[in-house]
C-alpha positions in Angstrom: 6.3 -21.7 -16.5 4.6 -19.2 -14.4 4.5 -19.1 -10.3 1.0 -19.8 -10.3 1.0 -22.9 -13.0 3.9 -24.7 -11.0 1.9 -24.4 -7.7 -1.2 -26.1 -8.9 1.5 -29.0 -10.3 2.8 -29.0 -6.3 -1.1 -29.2 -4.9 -1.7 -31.7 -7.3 0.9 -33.8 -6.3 -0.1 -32.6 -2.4 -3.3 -31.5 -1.7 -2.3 -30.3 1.9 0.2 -28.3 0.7 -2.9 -25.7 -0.6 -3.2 -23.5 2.7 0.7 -22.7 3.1 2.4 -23.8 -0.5 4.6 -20.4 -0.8 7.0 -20.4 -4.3 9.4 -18.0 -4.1 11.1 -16.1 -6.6 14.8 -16.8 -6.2 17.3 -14.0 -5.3 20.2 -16.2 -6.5 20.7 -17.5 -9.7 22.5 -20.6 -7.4 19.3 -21.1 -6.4 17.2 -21.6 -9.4 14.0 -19.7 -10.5 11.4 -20.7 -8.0 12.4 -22.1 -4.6 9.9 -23.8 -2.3 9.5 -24.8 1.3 6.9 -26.5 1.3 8.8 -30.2 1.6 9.3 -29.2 4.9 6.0 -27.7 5.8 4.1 -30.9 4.7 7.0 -33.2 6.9 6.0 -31.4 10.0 2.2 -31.9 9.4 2.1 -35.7 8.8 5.8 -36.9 10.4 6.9 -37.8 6.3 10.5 -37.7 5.6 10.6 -34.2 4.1 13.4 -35.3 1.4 10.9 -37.9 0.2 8.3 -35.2 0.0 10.6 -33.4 -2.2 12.0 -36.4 -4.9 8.2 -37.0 -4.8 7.6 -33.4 -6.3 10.7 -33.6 -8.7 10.0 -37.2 -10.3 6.4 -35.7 -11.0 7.8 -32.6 -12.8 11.4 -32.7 -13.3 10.6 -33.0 -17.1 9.3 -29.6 -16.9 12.4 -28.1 -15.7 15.7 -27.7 -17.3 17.0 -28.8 -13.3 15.2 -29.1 -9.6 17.6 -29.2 -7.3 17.0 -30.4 -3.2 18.9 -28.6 -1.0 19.3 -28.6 2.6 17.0 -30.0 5.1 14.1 -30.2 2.1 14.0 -26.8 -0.1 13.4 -27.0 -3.7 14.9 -25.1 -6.2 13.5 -25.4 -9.6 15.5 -24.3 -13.0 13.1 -22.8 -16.1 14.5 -23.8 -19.4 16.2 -21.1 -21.7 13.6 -21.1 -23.9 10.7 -20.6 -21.6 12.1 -17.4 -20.5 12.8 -15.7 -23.7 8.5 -16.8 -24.1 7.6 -14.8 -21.3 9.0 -11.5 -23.0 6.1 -12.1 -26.0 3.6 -12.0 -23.1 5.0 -8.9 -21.6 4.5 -7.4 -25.3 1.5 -8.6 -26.4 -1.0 -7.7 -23.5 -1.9 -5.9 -20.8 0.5 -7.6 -18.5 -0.1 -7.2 -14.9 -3.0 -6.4 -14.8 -6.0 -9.2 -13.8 -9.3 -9.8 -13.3 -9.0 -11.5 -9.3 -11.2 -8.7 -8.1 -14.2 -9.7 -10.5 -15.5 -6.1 -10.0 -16.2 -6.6 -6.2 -16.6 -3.1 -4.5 -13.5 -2.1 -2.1 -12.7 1.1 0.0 -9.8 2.2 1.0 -10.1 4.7 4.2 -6.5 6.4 4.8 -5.0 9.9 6.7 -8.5 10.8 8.0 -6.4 13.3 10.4 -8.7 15.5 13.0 -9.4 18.9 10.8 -7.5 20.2 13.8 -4.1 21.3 12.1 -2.0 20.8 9.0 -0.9 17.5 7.9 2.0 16.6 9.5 4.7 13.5 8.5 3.3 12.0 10.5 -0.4 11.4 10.4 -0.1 11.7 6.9 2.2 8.6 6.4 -0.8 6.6 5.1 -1.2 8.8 2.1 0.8 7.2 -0.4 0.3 3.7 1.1 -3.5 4.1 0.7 -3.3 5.3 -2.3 -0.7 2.8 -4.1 -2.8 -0.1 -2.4 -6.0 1.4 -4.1 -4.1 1.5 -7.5 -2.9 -2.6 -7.2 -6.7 -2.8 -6.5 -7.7 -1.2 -9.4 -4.4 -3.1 -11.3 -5.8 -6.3 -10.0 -10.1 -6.4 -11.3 -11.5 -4.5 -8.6 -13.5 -1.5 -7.8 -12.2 0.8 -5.9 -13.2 3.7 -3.6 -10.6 6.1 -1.6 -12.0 8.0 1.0 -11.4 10.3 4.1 -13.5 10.6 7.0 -13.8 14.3 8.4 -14.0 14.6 12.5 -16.1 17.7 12.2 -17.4 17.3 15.4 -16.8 16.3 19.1 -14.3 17.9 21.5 -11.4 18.4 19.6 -13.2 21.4 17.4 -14.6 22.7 20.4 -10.5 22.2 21.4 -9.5 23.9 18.7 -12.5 26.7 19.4 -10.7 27.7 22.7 -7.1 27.6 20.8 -8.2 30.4 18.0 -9.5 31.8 20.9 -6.2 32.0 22.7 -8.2 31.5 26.3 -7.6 29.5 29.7 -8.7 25.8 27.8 -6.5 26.2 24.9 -4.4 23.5 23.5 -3.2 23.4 19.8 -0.6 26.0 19.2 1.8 26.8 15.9 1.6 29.6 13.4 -1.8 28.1 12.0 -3.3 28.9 15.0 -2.3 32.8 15.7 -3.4 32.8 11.9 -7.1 31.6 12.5 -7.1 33.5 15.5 -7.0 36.8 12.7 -9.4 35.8 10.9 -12.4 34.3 12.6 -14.4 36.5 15.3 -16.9 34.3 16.3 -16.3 33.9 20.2 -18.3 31.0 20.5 -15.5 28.1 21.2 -17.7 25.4 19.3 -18.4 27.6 16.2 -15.2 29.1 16.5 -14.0 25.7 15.8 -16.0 24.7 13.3 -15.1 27.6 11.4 -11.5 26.6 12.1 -11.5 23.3 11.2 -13.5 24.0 7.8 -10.5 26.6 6.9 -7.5 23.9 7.9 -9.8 21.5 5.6 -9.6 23.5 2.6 -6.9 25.4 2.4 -4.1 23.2 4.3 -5.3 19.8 3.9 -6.7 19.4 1.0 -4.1 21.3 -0.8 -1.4 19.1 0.8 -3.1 15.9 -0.5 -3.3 17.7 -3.9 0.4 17.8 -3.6 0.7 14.4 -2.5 -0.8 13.8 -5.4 -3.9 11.4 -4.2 -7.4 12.3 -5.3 -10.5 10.9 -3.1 -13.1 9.7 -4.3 -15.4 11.0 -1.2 -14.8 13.1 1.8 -17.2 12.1 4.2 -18.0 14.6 6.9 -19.3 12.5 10.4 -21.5 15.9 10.6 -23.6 14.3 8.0 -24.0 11.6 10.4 -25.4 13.7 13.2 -27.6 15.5 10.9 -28.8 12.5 9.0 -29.5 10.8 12.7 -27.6 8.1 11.5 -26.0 7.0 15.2 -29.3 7.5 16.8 -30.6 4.5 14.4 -28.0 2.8 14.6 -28.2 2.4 18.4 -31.9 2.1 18.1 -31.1 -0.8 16.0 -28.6 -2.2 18.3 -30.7 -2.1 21.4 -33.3 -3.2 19.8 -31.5 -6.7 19.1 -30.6 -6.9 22.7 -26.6 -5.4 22.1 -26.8 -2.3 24.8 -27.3 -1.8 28.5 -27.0 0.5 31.0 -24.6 0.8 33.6 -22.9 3.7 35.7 -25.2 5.8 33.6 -24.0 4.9 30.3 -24.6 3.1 27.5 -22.3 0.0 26.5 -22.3 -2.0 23.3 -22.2 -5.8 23.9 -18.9 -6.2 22.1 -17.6 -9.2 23.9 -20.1 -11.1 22.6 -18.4 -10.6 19.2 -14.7 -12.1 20.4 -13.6 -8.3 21.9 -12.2 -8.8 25.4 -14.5 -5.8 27.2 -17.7 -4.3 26.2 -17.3 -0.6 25.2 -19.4 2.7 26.0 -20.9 4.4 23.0 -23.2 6.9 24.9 -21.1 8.5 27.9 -22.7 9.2 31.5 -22.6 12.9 29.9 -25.3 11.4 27.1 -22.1 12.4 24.6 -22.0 10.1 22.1 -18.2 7.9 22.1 -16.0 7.6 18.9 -17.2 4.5 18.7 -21.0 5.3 18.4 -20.0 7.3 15.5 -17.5 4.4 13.6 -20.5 2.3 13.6 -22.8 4.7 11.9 -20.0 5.3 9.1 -19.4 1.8 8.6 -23.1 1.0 8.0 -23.1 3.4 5.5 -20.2 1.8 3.9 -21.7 -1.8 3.7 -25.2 -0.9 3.6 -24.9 2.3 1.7 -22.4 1.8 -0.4 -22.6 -2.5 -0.3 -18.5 -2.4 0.2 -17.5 -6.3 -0.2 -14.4 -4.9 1.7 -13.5 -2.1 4.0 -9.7 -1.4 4.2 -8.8 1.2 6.8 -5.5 2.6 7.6 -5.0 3.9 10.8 -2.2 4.8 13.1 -1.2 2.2 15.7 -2.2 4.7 18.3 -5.9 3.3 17.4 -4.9 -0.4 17.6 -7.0 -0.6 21.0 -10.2 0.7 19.4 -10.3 -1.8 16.6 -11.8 -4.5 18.7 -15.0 -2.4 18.8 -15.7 -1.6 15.6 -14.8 -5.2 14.4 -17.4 -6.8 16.6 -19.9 -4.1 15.9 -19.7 -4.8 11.6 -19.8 -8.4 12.9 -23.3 -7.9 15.0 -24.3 -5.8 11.5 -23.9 -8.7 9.3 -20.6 -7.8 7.7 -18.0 -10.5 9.7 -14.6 -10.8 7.6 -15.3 -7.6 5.4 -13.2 -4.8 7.6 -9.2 -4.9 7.6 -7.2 -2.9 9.3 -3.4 -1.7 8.5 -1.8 -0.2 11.6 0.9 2.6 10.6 3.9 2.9 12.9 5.5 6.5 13.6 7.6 8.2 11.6 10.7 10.0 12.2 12.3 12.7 10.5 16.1 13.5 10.0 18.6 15.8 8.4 22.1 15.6 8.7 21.6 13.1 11.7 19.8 15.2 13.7 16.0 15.0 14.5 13.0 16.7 14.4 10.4 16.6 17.2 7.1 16.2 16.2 4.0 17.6 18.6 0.9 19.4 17.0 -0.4 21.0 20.1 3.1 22.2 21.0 3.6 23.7 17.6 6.7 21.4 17.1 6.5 19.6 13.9 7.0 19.2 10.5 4.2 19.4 8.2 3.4 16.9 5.1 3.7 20.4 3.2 7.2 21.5 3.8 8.3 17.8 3.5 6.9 18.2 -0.3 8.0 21.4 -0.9 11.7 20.4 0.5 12.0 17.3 -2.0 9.2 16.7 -3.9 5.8 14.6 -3.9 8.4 12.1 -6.0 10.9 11.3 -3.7 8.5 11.7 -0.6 6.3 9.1 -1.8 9.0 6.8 -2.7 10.4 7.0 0.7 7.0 6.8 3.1 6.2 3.6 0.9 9.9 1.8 1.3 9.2 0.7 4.7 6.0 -2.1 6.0 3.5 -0.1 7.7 4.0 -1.9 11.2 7.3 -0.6 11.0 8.9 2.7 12.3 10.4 4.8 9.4 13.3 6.8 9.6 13.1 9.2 7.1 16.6 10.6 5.5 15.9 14.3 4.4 19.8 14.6 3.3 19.7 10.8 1.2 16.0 12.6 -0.2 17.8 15.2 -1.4 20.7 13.4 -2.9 20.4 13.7 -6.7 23.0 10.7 -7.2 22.5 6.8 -7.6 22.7 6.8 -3.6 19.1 7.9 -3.8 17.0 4.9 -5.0 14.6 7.7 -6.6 17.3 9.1 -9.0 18.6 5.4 -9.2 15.0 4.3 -10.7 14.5 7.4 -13.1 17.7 7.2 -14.1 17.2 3.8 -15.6 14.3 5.2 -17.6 15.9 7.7 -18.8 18.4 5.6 -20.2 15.8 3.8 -21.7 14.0 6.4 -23.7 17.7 7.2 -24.5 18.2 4.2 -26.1 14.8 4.0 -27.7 15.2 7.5 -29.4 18.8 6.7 -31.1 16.8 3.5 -32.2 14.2 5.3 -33.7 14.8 4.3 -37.0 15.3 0.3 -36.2 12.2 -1.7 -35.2 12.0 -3.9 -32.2 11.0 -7.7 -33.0 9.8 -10.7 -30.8 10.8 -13.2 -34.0 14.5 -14.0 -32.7 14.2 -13.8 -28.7 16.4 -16.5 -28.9 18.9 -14.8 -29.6 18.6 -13.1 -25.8 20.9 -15.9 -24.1 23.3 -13.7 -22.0 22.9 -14.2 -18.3 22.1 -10.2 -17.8 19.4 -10.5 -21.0 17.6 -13.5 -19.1 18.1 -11.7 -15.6 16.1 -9.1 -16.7 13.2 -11.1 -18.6 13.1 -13.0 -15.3 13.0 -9.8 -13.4 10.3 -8.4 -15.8 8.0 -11.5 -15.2 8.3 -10.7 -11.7 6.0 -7.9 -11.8 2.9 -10.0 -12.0 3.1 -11.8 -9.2 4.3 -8.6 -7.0 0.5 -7.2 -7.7 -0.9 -10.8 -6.6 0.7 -10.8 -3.5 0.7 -7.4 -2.7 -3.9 -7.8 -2.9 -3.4 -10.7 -0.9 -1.3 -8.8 1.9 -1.3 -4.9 1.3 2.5 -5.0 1.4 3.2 -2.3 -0.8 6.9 -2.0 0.2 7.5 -4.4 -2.2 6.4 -2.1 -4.6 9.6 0.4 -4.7 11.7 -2.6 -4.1 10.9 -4.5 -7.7 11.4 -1.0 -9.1 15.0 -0.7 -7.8 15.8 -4.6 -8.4 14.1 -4.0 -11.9 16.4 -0.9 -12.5 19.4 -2.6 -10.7 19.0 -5.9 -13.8 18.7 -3.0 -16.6 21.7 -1.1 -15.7 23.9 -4.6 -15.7 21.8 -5.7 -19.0 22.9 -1.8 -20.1 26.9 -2.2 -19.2 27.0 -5.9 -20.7 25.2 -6.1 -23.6 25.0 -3.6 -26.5 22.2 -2.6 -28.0 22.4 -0.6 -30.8 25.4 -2.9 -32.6 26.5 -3.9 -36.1 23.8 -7.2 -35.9 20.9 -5.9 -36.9 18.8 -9.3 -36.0 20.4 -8.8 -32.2 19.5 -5.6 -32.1 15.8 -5.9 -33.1 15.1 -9.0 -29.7 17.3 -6.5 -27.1 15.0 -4.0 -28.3 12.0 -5.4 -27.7 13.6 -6.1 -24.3 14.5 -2.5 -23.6 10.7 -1.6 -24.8 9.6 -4.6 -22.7 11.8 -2.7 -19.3 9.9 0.8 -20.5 6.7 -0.7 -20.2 6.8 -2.7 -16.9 8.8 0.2 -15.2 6.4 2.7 -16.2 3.2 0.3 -14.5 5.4 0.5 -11.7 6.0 4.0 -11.9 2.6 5.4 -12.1 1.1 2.3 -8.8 3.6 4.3 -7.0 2.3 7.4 -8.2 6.0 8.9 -9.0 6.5 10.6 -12.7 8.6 8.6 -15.0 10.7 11.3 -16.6 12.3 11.2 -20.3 15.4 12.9 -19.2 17.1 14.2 -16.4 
């Protein structure tokens, strides 16, 4: 009995359950397999007695069930027989399991760091890098196509900015090492080209080379310089006016946003006839529907942006494209070592760069760590507990456990796993982990459904945490030979799963330590 087969029983047995039926894997062995709260949920909609609601949904399928329990005001807590857990280990062997085809090859991008070309990456604004790129892998996991890309400010004020820093005059801003550096090596003394020259340099050789380290590969790097020379924003305001979406007022020109559920109208062409942020967002995001016929547009962005999201949402709505663009806000990120922190400010020259992070612990244990926390919340990061090579760090905690595993599998190397006596596997720790293993399908379902990849290096610590205990209480390599063949196919089974895991996050699976 899978998740997904006992929620069509319950929205047979309730079709208004469909929009919020939630089934729950159960933390507690107390508490059953599955646990639901949906008893309650349909109670408050129609005023039904929610204990009815739930001896309804047991009568209908308690025969599927070793037990269903009621508890409380209306939860439901439902048993699986022995039998249909040892099952779900031949599934685990026989295919490709967890992957699907939900996506039915529809075409998604994922847009993530996109940081100004302005400076190094810091920990900061790179913080979306392994989220964006472990979302675009359960993508891929899940049936769909998928596209990672990062858009290039090449242009605007903030390269002219960065023109006056290398130029070290009275309008300079950005300061660090960088910046005395690309003051050496570029003599152009116009501030624009000065900056252009500067920005292309921190591109390439900062940039880039960091995400190489971060180990995420783009499929595109889209420069908004294309845009300007391609006159893509001066079409798409032609097309916009021309459909009655921009006016003039105090010598600008403002896009009819509110008429698109934004609470203001917003300037794309300044008094200054500069074009706004915003002119430009619309451009790229034509391209990406039009273009490149994206079913979906995912961009992650840091919550600094949240108040320009409004705009671009109502402007891919007036395009044609309502419900295809998605946002993830990323909260701020702060970094610590032996309890003290570091300030982070890129004009200042105060921060810590996305490089030195990587080269301090690794792209491993860095990925591991900016993916553990929900990207709406703020991340502490623990440079000492990073560095901890002991089960303290979850990292070493995880490798560990497939380390042990190819351990086991290379003293075995002589027996041969079997899926002809999983009944045999009847210990609580054996089932625990089949349980566990099973798991891993329905962490890819949800995580499509809500891009909450934090759940992600949590299944890979709970997964290792059930193979350690399986490891200390039952022995695998013993005198019964029968035994030995169903808790191998178990350990291979672990190996397997933890390594899809493994590689979605992006972090090498190692064969000893």
């Amino acid at each position: 009995m899978k998740r997904q087969e006992l929620k069509k029983l319950i929205e047979k047995i309730y079709p208004e359950a469909v929009p919020e039926l939630q089934i729950s894997h159960s933390l507690k062995s107390d508490y059953g397999d599955f646990s639901t709260n949906i008893a309650m949920i349909i109670a408050k909609k129609t005023g039904k007695n929610p204990i009815q609601i739930a001896e309804r949904i047991k009568k209908e399928i308690e025969n599927l069930f070793e037990k269903i329990e009621i508890a409380g005001p209306g939860f439901i807590n439902f048993f699986l027989f022995k039998e249909d857990i040892q099952k779900e280990l031949k599934n685990i062997l026989k295919k490709d399991f967890g992957s699907f085809k939900i996506g039915n090859g529809k075409k998604v991008q994922i847009e993530f760091i996109s940081a100004n070309p302005t400076g190094p990456l810091t920990v900061g604004n790179a913080r979306g890098g392994p989220l964006g790129d472990v979302l675009g892998s359960v993508f891929k996991r899940a049936g769909f196509k998928v596209e990672k890309a990062y858009y290039v400010n090449d242009c605007g004020m903030q390269i002219e900015t960065l023109g006056h820093s290398v130029l070290k005059d009275e309008q300079a801003k950005y300061k660090g090492e960088y910046v005395d550096e690309l003051n050496k090596r570029i003599k152009e003394k116009d501030p624009y080209k000065a900056g252009k020259q500067a920005s292309l340099i921190i591109l390439n050789e900062m940039i880039k080379k960091t995400v190489g380290k971060m180990k995420i590969k783009y499929d595109e790097w889209f420069f908004e310089s294309n845009l300007h020379k391609k006159k893509k924003i001066e079409k798409i305001l032609r097309y916009l006016d021309e459909k009655g979406l921009v006016y003039e007022k105090e010598g600008a020109k403002w896009f009819k946003s509110s008429e698109y559920g934004d609470k203001r109208d917003r300037v794309i062409v300044k008094a200054n006839k500069d074009y706004t942020y915003l002119a430009g967002d619309i451009a790229y995001h034509r391209y990406k529907f039009e273009k490149k016929k994206f079913d979906k547009v995912i961009n992650v962005w840091g919550s600094d942006h949240q108040e320009d999201i409004p705009g671009i949402k109502a402007a891919v709505q007036a395009l044609g494209h309502k419900g295809k663009l998605e946002f993830i806000l990323l909260q701020f990120v702060t970094l610590f070592e032996k309890g003290k922190e570091f300030k982070m400010s890129k004009r200042q020259g105060k921060y810590v760069t996305m490089a030195e992070l990587l080269n301090s612990v690794g792209s491993d244990v860095t990925r591991f760590f900016f993916l553990q926390k929900g990207a709406n919340t703020h991340l502490n990061f623990d440079l000492s507990l990073a560095k901890e090579q002991s089960e303290k760090n979850p990292v070493y905690y995880i490798q560990y456990a497939f380390v042990r595993i190819n351990s086991i599998l290379k003293k075995a190397k002589n027996q041969k796993s079997s899926i002809k006596n999983l009944d045999l596997l009847s210990h609580p720790s054996e089932l625990k982990l089949i349980k566990q293993l099973t798991v891993f399908s329905d962490i890819i379902e949800d995580t499509v459904e809500d891009y909450q990849v934090q759940r992600i290096p949590q299944y890979a610590i709970d997964l290792s945490s059930c193979f350690h205990q399986f490891y200390q209480d039952c022995r695998v390599l013993s005198e019964d030979k029968t035994l030995n063949q169903a808790r191998l196919s178990l350990v291979l089974a672990t190996k397997l799963v933890l390594k899809k895991a493994l590689d979605i996050m992006g972090i090498s699976a190692p064969e000893k330590m």
